[in-house]
N, C-alpha and C positions, 0 to 999 in steps of 0.2 A: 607447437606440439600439444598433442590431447593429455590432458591432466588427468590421471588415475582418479576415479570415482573409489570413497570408501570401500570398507567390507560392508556385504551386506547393504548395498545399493538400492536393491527394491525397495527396503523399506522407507528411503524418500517419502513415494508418489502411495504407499500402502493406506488406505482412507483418506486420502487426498482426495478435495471438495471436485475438483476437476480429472486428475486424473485413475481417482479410488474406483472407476468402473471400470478399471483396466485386470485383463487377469497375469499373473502373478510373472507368466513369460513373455506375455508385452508390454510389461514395464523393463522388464528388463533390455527386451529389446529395445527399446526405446531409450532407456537410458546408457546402451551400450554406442549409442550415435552422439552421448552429451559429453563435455567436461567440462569442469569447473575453472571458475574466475573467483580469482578476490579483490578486492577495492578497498584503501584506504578511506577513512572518516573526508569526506568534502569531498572527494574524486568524483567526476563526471561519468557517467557508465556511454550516458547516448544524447546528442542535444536534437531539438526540433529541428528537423528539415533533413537530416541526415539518412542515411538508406537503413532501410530493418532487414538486416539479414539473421539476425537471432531471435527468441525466448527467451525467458531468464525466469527460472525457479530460482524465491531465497530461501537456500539452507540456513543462512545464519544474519543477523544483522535487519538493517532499516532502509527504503529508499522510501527518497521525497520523488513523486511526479510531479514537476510545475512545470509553467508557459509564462515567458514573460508578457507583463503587461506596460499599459500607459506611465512616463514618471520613471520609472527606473524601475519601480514593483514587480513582483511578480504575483501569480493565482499558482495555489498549492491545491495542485488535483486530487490526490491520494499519498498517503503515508503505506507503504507495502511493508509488510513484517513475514518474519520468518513463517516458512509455509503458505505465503501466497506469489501467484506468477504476475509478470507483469512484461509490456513489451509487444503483447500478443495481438493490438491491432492492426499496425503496419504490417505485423510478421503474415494476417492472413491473407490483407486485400493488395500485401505487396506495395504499398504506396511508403511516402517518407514517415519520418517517426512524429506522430504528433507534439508532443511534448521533449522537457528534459525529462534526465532522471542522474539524481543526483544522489551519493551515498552519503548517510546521514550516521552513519556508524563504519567500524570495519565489517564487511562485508563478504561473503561464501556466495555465490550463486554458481545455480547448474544450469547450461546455458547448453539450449538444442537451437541448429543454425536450420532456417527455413527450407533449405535444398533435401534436409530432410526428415522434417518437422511433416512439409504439406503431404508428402506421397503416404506416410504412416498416418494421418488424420482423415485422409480421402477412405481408406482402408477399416475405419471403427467409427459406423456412426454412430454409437452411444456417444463415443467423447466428441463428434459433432454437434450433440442437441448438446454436452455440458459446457462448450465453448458458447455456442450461442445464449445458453442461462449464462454463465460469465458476462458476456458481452452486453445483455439486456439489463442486470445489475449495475453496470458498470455506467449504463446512459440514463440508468433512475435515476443513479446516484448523484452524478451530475444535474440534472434537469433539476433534483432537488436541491444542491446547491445554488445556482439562479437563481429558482425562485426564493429562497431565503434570504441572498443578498440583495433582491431587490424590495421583499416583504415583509423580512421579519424581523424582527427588533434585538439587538446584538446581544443581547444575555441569552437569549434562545437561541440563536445561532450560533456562540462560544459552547453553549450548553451541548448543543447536538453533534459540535464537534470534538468537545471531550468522551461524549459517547462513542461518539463511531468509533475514536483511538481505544477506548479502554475496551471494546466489543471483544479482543480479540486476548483479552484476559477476564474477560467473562465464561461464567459465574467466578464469583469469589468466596472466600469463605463470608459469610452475614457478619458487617461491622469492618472487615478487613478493607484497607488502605488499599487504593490503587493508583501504582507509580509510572506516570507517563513520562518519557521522553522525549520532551517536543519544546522548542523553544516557542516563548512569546511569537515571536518574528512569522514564526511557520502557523501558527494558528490563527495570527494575523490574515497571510495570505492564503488558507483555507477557507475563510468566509467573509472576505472582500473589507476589511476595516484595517484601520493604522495601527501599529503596534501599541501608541500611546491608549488608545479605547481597550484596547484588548488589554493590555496593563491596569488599567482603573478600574475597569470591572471583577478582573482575576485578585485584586487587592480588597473589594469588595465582599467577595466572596471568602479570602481568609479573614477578614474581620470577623466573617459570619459564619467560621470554622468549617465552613463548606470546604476548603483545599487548604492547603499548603505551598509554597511557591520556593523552586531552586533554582540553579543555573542550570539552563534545557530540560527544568522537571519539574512534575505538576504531580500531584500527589491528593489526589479526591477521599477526601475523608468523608463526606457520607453520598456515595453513589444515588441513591433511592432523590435525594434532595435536587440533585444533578440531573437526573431522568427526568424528575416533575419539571425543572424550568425548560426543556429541552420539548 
């Protein structure tokens, strides 16, 4: 059964990085083809190899993208947070789902099923070029991961990875605390090192009042110091 979208549904996708070129009655229409999922904190939404028959806008909450790796490990591809999509590269070339995706909080997503995602996308090529800016974001971002885990020295790559998380509560107010929720573990596998490195360095850095350290929270107390090692 299709889950009733709120009141006031458009304003989802309204300045939305992907879908804000849309006007005002085909978001609507658009989102009169979606309904919403919720996910429990750990719940699986989609594992690798499985069929992409969906999208998924988050309204609410956190997903981990990862791939397991060698040893048990896994590689943490992205951290998805409310108002960004994700899901969207099997959904367009049809193939199986690259990655897991795993909820990392409880979880709201609005979820449009590819049968008729592609025929309304063929239809507006603006949000054609915005998918493909999406998509070419999506393969820097990566590439620059690689190269970081194979060149760059683990404080600058913890560094770059507390940015990227805190990007998405940026600016802040000047001097103000930024609270991540991200455990060791997942930062670990965001930029290819063992928990334990990622722990001595992150203890390091509160020594040197740079952060603060919780259970699954990081807390950067002076951002500006963070960007410079990054």
């Amino acid at each position: 059964m299709r889950a009733l979208l709120p009141n006031g549904r458009g304003s989802l996708f309204q300045g939305h990085a992907v879908f804000g070129c849309l006007a005002p009655a085909d978001i609507e229409a658009l989102l009169s083809r979606a309904r919403l999922e919720h996910y429990h904190a750990g719940r699986t939404i989609f594992m690798k190899g499985s069929p992409a028959l969906s999208m998924m806008a988050v309204i609410d909450g956190r997903i981990k993208i990862s791939a397991p790796a060698s040893g048990g490990r896994e590689v943490v591809l992205a951290i998805i947070n409310a108002g960004e999509i994700f899901g969207e590269i099997a959904l367009l070339d049809g193939g199986d789902r690259t990655a897991d995706a795993t909820a990392l909080s409880d979880c709201e997503l609005l979820v449009i099923d590819r049968r008729d995602f592609i025929p309304f996308l063929e239809s507006h090529g603006e949000l054609r070029m915005r998918f493909l800016k999406l998509l070419s974001q999506r393969l820097r971002q990566t590439d620059e991961q690689i190269e970081a885990a194979l060149f760059e020295r683990l404080d600058a790559r913890l560094a770059k990875a507390l940015m990227r998380l805190a990007s998405s509560k940026l600016p802040a107010p000047a001097g103000s605390p930024v609270h991540l929720n991200v455990s060791q573990h997942e930062l670990a596998g965001m930029i290819g090192a063992t928990r334990e490195r990622v722990n001595k360095q992150l203890h390091a850095w509160q020594s040197d009042g740079l952060v603060d350290l919780g259970k699954r929270l990081i807390v950067i107390r002076d951002i500006r110091a963070i960007e410079a090692l990054s």
